[in-house]
C-alpha positions as CSV (number, residue, x, y, z in Angstrom):
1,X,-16.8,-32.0,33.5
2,X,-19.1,-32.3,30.5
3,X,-18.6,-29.9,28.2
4,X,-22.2,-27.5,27.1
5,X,-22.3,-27.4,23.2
6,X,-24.1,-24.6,22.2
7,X,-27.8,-24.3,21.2
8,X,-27.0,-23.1,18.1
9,X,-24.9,-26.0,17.2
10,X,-27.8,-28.4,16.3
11,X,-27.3,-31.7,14.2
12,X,-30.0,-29.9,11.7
13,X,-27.9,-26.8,11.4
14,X,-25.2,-28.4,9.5
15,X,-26.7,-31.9,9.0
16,X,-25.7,-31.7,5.1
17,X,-22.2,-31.6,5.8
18,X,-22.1,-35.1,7.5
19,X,-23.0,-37.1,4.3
20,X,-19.8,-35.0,2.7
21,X,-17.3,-36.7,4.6
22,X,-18.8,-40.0,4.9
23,X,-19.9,-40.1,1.0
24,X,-15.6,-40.9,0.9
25,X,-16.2,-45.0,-0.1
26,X,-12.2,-45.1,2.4
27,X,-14.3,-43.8,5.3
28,X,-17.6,-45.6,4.6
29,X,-15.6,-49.1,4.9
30,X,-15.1,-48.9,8.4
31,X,-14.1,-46.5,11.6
32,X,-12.5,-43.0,10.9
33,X,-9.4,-42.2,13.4
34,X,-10.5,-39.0,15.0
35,X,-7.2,-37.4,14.2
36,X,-8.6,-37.8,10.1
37,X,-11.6,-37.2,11.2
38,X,-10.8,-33.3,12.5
39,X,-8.8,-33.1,9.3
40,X,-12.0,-33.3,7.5
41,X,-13.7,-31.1,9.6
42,X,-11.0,-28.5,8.6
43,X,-11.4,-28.9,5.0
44,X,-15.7,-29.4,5.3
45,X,-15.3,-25.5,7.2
46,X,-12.4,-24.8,4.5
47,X,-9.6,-23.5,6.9
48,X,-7.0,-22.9,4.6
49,X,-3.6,-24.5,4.1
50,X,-1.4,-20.6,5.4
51,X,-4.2,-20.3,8.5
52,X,-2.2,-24.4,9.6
53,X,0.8,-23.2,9.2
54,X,0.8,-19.7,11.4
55,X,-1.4,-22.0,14.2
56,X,1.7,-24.2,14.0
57,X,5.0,-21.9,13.8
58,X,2.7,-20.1,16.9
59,X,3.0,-23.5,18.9
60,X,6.6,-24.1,18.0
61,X,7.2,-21.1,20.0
62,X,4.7,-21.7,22.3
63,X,4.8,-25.2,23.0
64,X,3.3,-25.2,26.8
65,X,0.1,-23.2,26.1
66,X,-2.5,-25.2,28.4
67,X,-5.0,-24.9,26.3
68,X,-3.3,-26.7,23.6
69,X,-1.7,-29.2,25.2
70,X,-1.9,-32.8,24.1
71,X,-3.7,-31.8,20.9
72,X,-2.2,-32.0,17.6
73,X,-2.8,-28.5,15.7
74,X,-5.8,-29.8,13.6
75,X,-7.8,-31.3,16.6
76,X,-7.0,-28.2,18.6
77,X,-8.3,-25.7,15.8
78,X,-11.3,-28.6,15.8
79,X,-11.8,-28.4,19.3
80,X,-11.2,-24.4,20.0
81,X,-12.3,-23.1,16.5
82,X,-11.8,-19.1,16.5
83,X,-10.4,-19.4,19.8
84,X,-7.1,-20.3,18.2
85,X,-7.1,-16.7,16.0
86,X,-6.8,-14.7,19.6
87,X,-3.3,-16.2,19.6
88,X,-1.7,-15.9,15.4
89,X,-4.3,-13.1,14.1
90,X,-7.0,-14.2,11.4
91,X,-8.9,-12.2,8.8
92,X,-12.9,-12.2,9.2
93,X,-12.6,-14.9,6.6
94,X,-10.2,-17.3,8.4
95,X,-12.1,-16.4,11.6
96,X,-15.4,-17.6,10.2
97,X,-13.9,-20.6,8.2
98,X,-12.2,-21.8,11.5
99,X,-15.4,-21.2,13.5
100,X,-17.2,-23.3,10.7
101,X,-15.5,-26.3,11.0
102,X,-15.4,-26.3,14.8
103,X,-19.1,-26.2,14.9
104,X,-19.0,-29.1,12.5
105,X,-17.0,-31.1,14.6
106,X,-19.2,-30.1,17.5
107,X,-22.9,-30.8,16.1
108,X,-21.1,-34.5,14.9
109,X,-20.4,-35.3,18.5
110,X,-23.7,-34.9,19.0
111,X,-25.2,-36.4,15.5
112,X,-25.7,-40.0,16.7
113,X,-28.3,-40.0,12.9
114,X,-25.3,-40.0,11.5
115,X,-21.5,-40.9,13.8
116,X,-20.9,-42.8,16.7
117,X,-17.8,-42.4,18.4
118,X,-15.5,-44.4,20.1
119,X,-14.1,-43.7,23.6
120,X,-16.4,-40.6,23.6
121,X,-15.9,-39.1,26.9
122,X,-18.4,-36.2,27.0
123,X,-15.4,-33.8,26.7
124,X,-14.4,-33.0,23.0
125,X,-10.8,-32.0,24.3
126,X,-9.9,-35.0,26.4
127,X,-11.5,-37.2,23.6
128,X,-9.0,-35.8,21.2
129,X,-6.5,-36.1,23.5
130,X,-7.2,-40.0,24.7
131,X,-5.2,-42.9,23.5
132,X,-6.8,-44.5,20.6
133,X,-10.8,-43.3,19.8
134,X,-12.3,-43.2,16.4
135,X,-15.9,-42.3,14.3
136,X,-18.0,-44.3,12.5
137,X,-20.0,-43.2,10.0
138,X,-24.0,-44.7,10.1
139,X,-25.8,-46.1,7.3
140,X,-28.1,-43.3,7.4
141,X,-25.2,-41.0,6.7
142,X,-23.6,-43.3,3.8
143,X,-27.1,-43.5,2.1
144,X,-27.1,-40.3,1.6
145,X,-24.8,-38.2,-1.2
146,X,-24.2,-34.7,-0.8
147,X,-25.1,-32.3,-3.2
148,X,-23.4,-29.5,-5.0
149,X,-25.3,-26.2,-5.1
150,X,-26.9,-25.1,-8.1
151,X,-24.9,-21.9,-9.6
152,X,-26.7,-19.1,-10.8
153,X,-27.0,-18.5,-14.7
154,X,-23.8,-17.0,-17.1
155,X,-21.6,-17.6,-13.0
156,X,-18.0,-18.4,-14.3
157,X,-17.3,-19.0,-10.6
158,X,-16.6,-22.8,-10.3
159,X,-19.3,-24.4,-7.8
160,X,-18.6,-25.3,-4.5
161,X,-17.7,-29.0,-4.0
162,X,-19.5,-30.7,-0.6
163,X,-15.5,-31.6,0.0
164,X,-14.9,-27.9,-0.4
165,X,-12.0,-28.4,-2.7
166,X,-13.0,-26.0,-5.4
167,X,-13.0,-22.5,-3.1
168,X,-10.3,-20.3,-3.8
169,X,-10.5,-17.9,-1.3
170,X,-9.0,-15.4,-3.7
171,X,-11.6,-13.0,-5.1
172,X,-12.9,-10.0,-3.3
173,X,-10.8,-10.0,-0.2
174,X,-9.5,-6.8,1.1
175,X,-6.0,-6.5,2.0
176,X,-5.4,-6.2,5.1
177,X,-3.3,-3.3,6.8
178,X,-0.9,-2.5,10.1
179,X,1.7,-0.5,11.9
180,X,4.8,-2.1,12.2
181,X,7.8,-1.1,14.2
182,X,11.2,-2.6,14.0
183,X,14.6,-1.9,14.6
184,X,15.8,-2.3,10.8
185,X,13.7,-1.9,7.8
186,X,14.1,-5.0,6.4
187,X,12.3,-7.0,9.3
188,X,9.1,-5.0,8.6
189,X,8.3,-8.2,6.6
190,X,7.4,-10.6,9.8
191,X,4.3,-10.4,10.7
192,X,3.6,-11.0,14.5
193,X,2.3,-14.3,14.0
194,X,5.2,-15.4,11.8
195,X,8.7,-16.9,13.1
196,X,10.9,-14.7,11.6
197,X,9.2,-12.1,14.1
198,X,10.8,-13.4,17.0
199,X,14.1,-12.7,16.1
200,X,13.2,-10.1,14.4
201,X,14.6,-6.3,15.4
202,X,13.8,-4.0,18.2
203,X,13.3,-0.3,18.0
204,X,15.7,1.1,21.1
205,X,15.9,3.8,22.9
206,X,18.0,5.1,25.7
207,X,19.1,8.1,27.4
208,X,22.8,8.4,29.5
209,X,23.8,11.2,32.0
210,X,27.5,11.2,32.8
211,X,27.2,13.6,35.8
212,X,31.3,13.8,35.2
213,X,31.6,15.3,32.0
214,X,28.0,16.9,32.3
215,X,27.0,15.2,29.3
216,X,24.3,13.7,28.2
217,X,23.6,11.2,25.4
218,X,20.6,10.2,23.5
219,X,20.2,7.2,21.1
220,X,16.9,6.0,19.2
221,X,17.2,3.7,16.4
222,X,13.6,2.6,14.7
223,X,11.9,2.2,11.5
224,X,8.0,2.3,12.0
225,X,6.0,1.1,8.4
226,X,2.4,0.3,7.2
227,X,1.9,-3.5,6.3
228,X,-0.9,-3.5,3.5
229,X,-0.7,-7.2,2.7
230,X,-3.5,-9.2,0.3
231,X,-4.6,-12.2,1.3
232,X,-3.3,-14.2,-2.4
233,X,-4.6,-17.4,-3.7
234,X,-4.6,-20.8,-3.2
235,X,-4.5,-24.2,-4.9
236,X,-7.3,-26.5,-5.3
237,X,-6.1,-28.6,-1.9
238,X,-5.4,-25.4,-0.2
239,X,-1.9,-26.7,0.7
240,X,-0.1,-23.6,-1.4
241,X,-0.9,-20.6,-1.1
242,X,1.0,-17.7,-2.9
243,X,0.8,-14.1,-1.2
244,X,1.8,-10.3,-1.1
245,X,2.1,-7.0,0.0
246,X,4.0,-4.1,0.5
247,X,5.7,-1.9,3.3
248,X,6.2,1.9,3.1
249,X,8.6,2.9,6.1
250,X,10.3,5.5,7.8
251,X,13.7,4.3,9.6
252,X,15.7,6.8,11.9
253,X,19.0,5.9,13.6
254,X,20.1,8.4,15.7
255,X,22.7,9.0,18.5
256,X,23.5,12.7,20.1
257,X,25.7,13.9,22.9
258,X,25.3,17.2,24.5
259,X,28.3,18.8,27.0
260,X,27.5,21.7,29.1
261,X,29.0,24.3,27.5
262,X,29.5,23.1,24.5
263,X,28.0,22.4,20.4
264,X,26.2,19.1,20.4
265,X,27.7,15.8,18.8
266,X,26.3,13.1,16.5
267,X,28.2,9.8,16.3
268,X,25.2,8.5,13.9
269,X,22.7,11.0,12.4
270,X,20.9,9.1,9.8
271,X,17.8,8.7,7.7
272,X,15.7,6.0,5.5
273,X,12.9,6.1,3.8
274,X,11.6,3.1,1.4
275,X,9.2,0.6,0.1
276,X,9.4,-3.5,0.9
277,X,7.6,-4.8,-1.4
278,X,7.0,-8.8,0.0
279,X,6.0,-12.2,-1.6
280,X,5.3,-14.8,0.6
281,X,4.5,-18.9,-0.2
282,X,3.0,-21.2,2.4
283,X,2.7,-25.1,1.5
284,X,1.6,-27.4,3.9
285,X,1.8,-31.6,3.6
286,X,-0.8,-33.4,5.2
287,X,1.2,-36.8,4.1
288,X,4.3,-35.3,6.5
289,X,2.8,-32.7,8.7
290,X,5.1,-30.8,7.8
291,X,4.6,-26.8,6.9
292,X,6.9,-24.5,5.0
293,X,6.8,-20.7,4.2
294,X,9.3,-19.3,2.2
295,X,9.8,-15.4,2.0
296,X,11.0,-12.8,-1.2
297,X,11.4,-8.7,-0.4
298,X,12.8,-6.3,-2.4
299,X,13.3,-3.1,-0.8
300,X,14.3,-0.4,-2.9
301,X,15.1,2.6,-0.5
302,X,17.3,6.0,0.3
303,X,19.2,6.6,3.3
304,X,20.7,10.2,4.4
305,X,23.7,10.4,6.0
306,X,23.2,14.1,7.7
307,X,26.6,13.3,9.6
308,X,29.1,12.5,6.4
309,X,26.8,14.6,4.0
310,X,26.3,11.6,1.6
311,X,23.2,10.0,0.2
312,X,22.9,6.2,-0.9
313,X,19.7,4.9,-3.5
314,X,20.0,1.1,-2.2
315,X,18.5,-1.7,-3.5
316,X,17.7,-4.6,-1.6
317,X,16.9,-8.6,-2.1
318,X,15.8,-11.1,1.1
319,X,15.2,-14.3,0.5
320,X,14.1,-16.2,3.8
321,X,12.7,-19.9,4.3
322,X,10.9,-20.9,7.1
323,X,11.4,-25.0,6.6
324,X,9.9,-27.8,9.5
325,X,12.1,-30.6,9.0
326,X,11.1,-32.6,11.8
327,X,9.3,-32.6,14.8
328,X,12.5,-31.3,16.8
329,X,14.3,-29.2,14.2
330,X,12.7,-26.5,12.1
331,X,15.0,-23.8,10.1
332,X,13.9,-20.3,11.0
333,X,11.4,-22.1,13.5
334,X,11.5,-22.8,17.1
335,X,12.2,-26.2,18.7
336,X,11.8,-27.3,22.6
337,X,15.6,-28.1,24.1
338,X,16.6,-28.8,27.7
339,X,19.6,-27.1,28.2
340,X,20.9,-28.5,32.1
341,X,17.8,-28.9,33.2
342,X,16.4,-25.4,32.0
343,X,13.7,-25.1,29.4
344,X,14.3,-23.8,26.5
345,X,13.2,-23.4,22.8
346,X,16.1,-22.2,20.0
347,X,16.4,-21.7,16.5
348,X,18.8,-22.0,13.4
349,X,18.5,-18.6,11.4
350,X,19.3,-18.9,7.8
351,X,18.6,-15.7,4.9
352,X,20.1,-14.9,1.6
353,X,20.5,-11.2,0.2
354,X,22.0,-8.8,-2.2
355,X,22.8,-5.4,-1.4
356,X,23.3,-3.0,-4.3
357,X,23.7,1.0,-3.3
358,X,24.4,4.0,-5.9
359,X,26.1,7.2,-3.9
360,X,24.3,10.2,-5.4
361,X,26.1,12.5,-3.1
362,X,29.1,11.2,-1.7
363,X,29.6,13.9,1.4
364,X,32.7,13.8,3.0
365,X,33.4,9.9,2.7
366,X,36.6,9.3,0.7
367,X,38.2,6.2,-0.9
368,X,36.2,2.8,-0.5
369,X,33.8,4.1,1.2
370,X,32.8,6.6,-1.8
371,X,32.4,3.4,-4.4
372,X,29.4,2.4,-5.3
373,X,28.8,-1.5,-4.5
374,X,26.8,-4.9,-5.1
375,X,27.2,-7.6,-2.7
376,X,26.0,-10.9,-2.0
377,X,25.6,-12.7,1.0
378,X,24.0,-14.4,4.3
379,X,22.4,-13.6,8.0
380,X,23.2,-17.1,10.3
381,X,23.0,-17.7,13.5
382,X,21.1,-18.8,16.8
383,X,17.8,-17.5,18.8
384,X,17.2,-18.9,22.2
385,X,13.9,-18.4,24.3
386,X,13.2,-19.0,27.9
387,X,10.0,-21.5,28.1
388,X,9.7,-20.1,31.6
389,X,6.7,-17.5,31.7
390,X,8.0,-15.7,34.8
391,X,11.4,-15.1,33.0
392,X,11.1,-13.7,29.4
393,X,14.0,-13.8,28.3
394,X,15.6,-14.0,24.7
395,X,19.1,-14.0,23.5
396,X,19.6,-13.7,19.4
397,X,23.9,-14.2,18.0
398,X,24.0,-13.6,14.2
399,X,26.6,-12.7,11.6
400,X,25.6,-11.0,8.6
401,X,28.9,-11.7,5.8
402,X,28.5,-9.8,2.8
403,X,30.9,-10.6,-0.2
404,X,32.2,-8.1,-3.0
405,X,30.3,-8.9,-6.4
406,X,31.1,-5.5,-8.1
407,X,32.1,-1.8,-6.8
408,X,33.9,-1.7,-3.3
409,X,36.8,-3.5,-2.8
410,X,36.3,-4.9,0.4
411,X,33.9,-7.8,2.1
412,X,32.2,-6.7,5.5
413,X,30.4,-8.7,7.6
414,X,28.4,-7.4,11.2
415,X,27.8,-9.3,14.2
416,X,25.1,-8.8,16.5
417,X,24.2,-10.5,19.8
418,X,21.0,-9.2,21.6
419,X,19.7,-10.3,25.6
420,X,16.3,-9.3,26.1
421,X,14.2,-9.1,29.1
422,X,10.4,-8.7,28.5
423,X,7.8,-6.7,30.3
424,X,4.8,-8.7,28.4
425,X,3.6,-12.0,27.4
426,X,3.5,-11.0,24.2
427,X,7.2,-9.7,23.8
428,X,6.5,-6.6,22.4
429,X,8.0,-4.0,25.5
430,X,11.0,-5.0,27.4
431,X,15.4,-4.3,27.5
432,X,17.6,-5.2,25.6
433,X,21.8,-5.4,26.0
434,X,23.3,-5.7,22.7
435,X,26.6,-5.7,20.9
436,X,27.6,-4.7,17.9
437,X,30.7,-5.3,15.7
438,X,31.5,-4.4,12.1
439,X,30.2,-3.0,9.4
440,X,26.3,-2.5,8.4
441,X,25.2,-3.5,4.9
442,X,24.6,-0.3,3.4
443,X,26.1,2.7,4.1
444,X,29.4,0.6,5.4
445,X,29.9,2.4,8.7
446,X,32.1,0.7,11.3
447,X,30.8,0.2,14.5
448,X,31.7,-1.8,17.9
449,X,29.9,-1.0,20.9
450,X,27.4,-2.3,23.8
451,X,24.4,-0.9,23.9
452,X,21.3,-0.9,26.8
453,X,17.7,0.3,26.6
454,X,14.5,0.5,25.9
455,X,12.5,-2.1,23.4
456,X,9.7,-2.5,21.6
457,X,8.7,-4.5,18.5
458,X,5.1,-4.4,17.2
């Protein structure tokens, strides 16, 4: 089926642009692959390096989207422009910079002045999904040099290059703000679009009736925060770009049993309020294809035991990196296995952090767990994800050692292992069976139990 290009995508809307590309002496020699080719077209609409990387830690996790399949990321953000933002979340900027270049690359299938293509097939999809295919750029487009803009007099702004190289993309952008919810404040950094949401925490809650006893038993742990994140700045290349924000939160982590007859329980009654403060650095090689994102929080924050009567001032330091080492393997990043014939997708999870709490009050704890502490150590483990959309189902095992540096005398460590089922596509509502062992990071309390209820993550 031919595909209908838009009336307002005319060769004389954007006719300038052509000569920008093929004013490159590499491309003027001879045919352009059409893979380079859509690369262009990204950097003529000036999609930014960060906007490549979320596309493509979206499609590691989502690998069998039809839309997308057979396309390389660049040709499919070519081919489907803002389209691609209804799936990893773009600013008006991005949105407009990514709409941009797909209309650039769809007035130059029609631009025969100044390309002629290859194994053109009517269908800009199935041409950038065909063996082989490539662009030629005309005489008439080579003859002519593109020009850069005159800049208004006493403007320290550098001008805008007809490659687009010079825009920074970092003055006069609002930051941009959301509600978060998470199990744990310290995974309020993730974003929904980024990899480390997926394994991310789930606020749970669950309710249990032992007709027996007559009791009943309530448990809700959550910590809900406002994201206000600025969109940072670039490099000339737009393959780095450094960026931050910061969280205020509200974490509650509560569990309650009431017998007829008698005073109601708390096995956990506690309370956290604090700030993450986040910097996050996205690189991207077009020589590799490879994409990289690399995450720093400090979270300074107070928790308050109402059960024990103590109250902790904790500071702490995450350092996460989200690394694509190949095509198959991506640390902190999803990766498509077969695992006897089912499809799956899994992922290594890897973070540092230091932990560092000052008791103010010390309640009714005694002995170790009264000391004051700093300790240093790692989160590992595995995620795995069901590639089946009729059965959402995720199952996260990590270990989070943490080793003595000054203060307590002891190590601790606390394993986790989470099965989800999902009500969504999206992942955000579903049940979870989890179970805990160990001690947490901060306040050091020992836990080992199953758990069932109740999820969401937003």
């Amino acid at each position: 089926m031919a595909t209908i290009i838009p009336v307002c995508w005319t060769a004389n809307a954007i006719a300038a642009d052509a000569p920008a590309i093929c004013a490159n002496p590499d491309y003027a020699k001879g045919p352009i692959d059409k893979e380079v080719f859509a690369e262009e077209v990204l950097i003529q609409g000036g999609v930014s390096a960060v906007v490549r990387v979320r596309f493509d830690a979206w499609r590691k996790t989502n690998p069998d989207d039809p839309d997308f399949a057979g396309l390389s990321s660049r040709a499919a953000m070519a081919v489907y422009g803002a389209k691609i933002c209804d799936k990893i979340g773009c600013t008006k900027d991005e949105v407009n910079k990514v709409e941009k270049a797909s209309q650039f690359f769809y007035t130059a299938l029609t631009d025969s002045a100044h390309f002629s293509f290859a194994g053109w097939r009517n269908d800009p999809a199935a041409f950038m999904r065909q063996d082989g295919g490539s662009v030629q750029c005309l005489a008439s487009a080579t003859q002519a040099l593109a020009i850069v803009p005159p800049q208004p007099a006493g403007s320290t702004k550098p001008p805008q290059s007809a490659w687009g190289l010079n825009d920074r993309v970092a003055d006069a952008a609002r930051p941009a703000g959301s509600i978060r919810i998470r199990g744990k404040g310290e995974d309020l950094i993730y974003a929904q679009y980024d990899p480390g949401f997926t394994d991310a925490s789930k606020a749970n809650i669950s309710f249990e009736h032992d007709s027996i006893k007559s009791q009943g038993t309530t448990k809700l742990v959550a910590a809900v925060g406002y994201s206000v994140l600025f969109p940072g700045v670039f490099n000339e290349d737009r393959t780095r770009r450094l960026s931050w924000g910061f969280i205020p939160y509200f974490g509650i982590d509560l569990e309650t049993s009431k017998a007829a007859g008698k005073d109601r329980t708390f096995d956990s009654n506690t309370f956290d309020f604090g700030t993450t403060f986040q910097l996050v650095k996205d690189t991207y090689s077009f020589r590799f294809k490879r994409a990289a994102s690399q995450y720093l929080a400090f979270t300074p924050h107070f928790l308050i035991n109402r059960e024990d009567k103590s109250r902790l001032l904790a500071l702490n330091l995450l350092y996460r990196p989200t690394i694509s080492i190949s095509r198959n393997l991506a640390v902190n990043g999803f990766s498509n296995i077969d695992l006897g014939g089912i499809p799956l997708k899994w992922e290594p999870i890897l973070d540092g952090r230091i932990a560092y709490g000052h008791f103010t009050r010390i309640g009714t704890r005694t002995g170790d767990d009264a000391n004051d502490f700093t300790r240093i150590g790692l989160r590992y483990g595995i995620g795995l994800s069901s590639r089946i959309d009729r059965f959402p189902v995720d199952l996260v095992v990590t270990d989070t050692p943490m080793f003595v540096v000054d203060g307590a005398s002891r190590d601790i460590s606390l394993f986790e292992s989470t099965l989800s089922m999902y009500f969504d596509a999206d992942k955000h509502f579903g049940a979870d069976l989890k179970y805990t062992r160990g001690r947490a990071t901060d306040l050091d309390d020992r836990v080992a139990k199953w758990s069932i209820g109740l999820a969401v993550r937003y």
